[in-house]
C-alpha positions in Angstrom: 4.6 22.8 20.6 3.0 18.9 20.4 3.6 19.4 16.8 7.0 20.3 16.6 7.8 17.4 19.4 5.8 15.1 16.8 7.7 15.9 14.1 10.9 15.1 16.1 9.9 12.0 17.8 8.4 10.8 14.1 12.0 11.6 12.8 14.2 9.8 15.4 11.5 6.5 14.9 12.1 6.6 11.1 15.8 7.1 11.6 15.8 4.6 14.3 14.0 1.9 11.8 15.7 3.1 8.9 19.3 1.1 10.6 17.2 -1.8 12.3 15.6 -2.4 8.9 18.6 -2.2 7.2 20.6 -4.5 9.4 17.2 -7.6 8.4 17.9 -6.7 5.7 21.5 -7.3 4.9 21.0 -10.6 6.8 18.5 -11.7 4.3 17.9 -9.4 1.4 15.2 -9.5 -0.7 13.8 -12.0 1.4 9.8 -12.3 0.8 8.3 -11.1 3.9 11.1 -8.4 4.5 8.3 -5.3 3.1 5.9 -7.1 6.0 8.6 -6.7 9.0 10.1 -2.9 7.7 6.1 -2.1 7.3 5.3 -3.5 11.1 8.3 -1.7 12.5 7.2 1.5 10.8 3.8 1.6 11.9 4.8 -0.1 15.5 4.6 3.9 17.5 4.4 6.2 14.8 0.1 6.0 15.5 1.3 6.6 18.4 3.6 9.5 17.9 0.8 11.2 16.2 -1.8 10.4 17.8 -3.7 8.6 15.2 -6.6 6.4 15.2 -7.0 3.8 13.2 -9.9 1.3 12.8 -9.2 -1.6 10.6 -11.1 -4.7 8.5 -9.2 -5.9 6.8 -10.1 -9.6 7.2 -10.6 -10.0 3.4 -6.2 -10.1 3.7 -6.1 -12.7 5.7 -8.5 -15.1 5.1 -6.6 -15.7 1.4 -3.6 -17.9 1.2 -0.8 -15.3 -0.4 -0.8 -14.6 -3.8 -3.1 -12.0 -4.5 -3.1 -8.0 -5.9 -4.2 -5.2 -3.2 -5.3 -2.3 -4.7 -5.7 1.1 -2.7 -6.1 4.6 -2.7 -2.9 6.8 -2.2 -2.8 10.1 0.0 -0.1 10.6 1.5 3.5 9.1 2.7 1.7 8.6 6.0 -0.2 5.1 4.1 2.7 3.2 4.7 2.5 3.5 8.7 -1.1 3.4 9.0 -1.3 0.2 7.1 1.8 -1.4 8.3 0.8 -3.3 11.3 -2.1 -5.0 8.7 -0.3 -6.0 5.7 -0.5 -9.8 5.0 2.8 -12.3 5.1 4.5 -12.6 1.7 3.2 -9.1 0.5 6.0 -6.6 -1.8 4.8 -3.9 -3.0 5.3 -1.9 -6.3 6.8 1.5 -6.8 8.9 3.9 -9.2 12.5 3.3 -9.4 13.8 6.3 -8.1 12.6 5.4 -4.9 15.4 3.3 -4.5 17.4 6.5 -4.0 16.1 7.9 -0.8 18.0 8.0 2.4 17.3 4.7 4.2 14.0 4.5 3.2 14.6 3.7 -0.5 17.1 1.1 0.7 15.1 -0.8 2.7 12.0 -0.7 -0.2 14.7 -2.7 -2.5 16.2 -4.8 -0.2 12.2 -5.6 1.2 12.4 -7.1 -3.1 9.6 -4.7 -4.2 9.0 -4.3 -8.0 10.9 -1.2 -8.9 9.5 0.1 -12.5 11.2 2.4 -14.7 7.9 4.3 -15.9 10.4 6.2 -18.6 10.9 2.5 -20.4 7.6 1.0 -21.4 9.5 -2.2 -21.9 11.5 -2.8 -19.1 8.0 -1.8 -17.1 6.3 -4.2 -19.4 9.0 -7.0 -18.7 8.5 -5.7 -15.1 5.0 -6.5 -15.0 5.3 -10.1 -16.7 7.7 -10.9 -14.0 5.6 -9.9 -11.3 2.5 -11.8 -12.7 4.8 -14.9 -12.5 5.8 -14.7 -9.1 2.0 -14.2 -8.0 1.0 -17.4 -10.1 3.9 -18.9 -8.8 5.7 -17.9 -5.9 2.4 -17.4 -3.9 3.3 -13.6 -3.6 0.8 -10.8 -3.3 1.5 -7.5 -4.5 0.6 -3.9 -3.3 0.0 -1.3 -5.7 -1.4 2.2 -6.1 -3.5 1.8 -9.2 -3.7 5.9 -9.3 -0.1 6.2 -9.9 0.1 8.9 -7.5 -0.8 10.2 -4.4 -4.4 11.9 -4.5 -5.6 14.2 -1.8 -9.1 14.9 -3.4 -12.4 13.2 -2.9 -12.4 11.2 -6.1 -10.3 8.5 -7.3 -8.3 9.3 -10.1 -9.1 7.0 -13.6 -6.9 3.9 -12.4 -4.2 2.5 -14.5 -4.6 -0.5 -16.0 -1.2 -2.4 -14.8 -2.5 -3.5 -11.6 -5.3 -5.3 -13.1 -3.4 -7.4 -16.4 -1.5 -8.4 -13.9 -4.2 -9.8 -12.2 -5.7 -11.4 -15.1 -2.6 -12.8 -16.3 -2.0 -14.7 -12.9 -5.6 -15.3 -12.8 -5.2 -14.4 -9.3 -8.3 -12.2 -7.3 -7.9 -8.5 -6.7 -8.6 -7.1 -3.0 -9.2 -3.5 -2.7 -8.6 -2.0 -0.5 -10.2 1.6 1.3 -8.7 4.4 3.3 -10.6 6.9 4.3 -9.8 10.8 3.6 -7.5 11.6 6.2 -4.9 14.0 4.0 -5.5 17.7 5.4 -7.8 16.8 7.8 -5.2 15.5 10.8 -5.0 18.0 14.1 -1.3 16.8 15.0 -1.4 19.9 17.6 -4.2 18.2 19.5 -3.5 15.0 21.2 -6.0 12.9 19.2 -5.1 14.4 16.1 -8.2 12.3 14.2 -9.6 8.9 13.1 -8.8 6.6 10.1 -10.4 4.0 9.1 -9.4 1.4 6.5 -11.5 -1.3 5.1 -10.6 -4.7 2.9 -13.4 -5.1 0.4 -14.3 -8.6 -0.1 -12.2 -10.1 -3.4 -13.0 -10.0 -7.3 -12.0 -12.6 -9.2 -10.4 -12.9 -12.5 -10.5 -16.3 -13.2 -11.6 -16.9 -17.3 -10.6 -12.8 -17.5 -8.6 -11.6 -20.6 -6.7 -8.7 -21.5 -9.6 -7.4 -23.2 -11.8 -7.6 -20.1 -8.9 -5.4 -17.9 -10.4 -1.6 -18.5 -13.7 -2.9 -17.4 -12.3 -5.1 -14.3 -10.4 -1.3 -13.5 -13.3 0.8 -13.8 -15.4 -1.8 -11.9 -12.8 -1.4 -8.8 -12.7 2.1 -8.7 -16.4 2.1 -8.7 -16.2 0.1 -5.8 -13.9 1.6 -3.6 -15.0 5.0 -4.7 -18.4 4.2 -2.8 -16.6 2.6 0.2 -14.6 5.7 0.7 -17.2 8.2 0.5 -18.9 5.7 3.2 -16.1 5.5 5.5 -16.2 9.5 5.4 -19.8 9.7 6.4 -19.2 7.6 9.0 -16.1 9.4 10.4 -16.9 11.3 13.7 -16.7 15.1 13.5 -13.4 16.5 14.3 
């Protein structure tokens, strides 16, 4: 029965954010720190609703003036609203085009200006990336992105893609990665504390005097990273 009411009350808060996101946003699309407000108002009661908890660190975020690339693992649809109260001003995020087309939710992602790529068109993703790594060296903009390219459930990262990180290097900007901790199939939302998360901001890497040919090793050096900080958030997660 708590499930099911869940469910409902998580439906009627995305429903209810859907229109108050899309009315900011009509008043000022694609304004910069549009993804930060939809993001807040998304994660504002749905911890609540399922009776998440969430322990953050994420002070690596906010120490840095905007313009950076976050990196993190993917699990679930359920990132966006346990991150949301935590993301950093002037943050977009990246994501496949067709997202654009889901009800309300795609809407506000494009009006929020996130990079919508076309991973069918190695060009126009190409172009996509360029443009993105000028508004990070330029525009003080950081970017969020999934460097798995999917959501992963498992207990090991998949091999990260490499666009993440020549974007990186060709704003000469500093990567953050950042670490949530295995939560996918593990949540109780039938009990009233359904389970912990905890998410953790490693400290930055930089890419200053980087080139292209340094970008697999920069990837593989991330992974390697937050690999180890997840399986360390997990052993420190309290029996369920």
């Amino acid at each position: 029965m708590l499930y099911l009411l869940r469910l409902l009350l998580l439906a009627v808060h995305f429903v209810a954010v859907g229109i108050i996101g899309l009315l900011i946003g009509l008043c000022r699309p694609f304004h910069v720190d549009n993804t930060r407000r939809f993001a807040r108002l998304y994660g504002l009661a749905t911890r609540h609703i399922l009776g998440i908890h969430v322990r953050a660190e994420v002070e690596p975020l906010h120490r840095l003036p905007p313009g950076y690339v976050i990196v993190a693992n993917h699990q679930s649809n359920l990132d966006l609203f346990l991150m949301g109260r935590h993301i950093a001003p002037r943050t977009v995020s990246m994501g496949k085009k067709s997202l654009k087309w889901l009800p309300l939710f795609g809407q506000l992602f494009w009006l929020g200006g996130n990079v919508l790529i076309d991973r069918s068109n190695a060009y126009q993703a190409q172009r996509a990336l360029a443009t993105t790594s000028r508004a990070l060296a330029e525009q003080h903009t950081s970017i969020w992105v999934f460097p798995e390219g999917t959501r992963n459930r498992g207990p090991r990262l998949q091999t990260f893609k490499k666009g993440a990180f020549q974007m990186a290097v060709d704003a000469g900007v500093p990567i953050i990665p950042v670490c949530i901790s295995r939560y996918a199939g593990s949540l109780r939302l039938n009990r009233w504390v359904s389970g912990q998360v905890r998410i953790k901001a490693l400290q930055p890497i930089a890419t200053s005097g980087l080139t292209r040919k340094d970008v697999r090793a920069l990837a593989e050096q991330c992974q390697r990273q937050m690999q180890a900080c997840i399986d360390g958030l997990q052993d420190q997660a309290p029996d369920r």
